[in-house]
C-alpha positions in Angstrom: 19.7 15.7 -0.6 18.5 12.4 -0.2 19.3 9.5 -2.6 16.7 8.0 -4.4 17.6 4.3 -3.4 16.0 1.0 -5.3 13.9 -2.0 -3.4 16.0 -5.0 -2.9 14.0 -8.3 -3.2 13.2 -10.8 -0.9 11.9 -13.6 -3.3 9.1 -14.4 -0.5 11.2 -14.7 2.3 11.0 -13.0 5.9 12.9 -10.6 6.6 14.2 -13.0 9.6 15.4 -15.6 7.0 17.1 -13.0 5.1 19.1 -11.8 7.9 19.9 -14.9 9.4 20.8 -15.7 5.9 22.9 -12.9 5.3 24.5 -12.4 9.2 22.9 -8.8 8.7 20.6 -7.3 11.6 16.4 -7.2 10.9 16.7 -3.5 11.0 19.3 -3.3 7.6 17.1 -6.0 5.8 14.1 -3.8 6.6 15.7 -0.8 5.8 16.6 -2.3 2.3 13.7 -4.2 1.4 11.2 -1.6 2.2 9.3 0.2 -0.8 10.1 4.1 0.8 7.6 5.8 2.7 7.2 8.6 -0.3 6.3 6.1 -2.7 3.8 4.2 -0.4 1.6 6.6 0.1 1.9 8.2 -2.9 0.5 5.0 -4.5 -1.7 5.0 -1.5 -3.4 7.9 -2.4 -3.4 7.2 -6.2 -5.8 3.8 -4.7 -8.0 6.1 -2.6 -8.8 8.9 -5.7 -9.6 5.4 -7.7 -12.1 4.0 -5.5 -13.4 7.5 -4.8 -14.0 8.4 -8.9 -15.6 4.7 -9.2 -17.9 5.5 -6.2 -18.7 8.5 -7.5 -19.6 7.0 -10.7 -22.0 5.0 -8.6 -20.4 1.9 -8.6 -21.0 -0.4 -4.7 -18.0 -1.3 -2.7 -18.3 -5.1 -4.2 -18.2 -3.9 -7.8 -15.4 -1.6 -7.0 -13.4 -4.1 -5.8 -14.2 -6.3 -8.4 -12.9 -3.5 -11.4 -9.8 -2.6 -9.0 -8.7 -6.2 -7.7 -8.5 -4.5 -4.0 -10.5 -6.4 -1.3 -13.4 -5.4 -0.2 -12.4 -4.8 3.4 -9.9 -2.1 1.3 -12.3 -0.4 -0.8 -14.9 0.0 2.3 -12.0 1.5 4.8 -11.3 4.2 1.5 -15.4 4.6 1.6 -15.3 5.0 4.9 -12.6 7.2 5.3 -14.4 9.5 2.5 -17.9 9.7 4.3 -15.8 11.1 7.5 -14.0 13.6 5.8 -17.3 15.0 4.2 -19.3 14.8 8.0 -16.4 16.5 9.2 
């Protein structure tokens, strides 16, 4: 079973200047600092079903980005990545 494990900070460093700070390899730092892959995309996907109910409401890629406080290169990739699952 694997163990549910938390985020460590970096405070706004690199993860170079962490591991030369801490005499630990890239890879560890990574490893630790990383937000885990299960959580990313489920937040991913919680972004995507928000910009496709707004879009659906009507709403244009600037305004949705605008209510959300993604960019607007964001929100059009999402729009984009809805129009090809509906051609396909």
């Amino acid at each position: 079973m694997a163990v549910k494990r938390q985020r460590i900070p970096r405070n706004g460093k690199t993860i170079r200047e962490v591991a030369e700070g801490t005499g630990l390899s890239t890879a560890t730092i990574e490893r630790w600092t990383s937000e885990p892959r299960a959580d990313y995309l489920a937040r991913a996907n919680e972004k995507r079903a928000r910009v496709r109910e707004l879009r659906a409401q009507g709403l244009s890629i600037r305004a949705i980005a605008e209510e959300t406080g993604y960019s607007v290169g964001t929100v059009h990739r999402y729009v984009k990545e809805m129009n090809e699952q509906v051609d396909a």
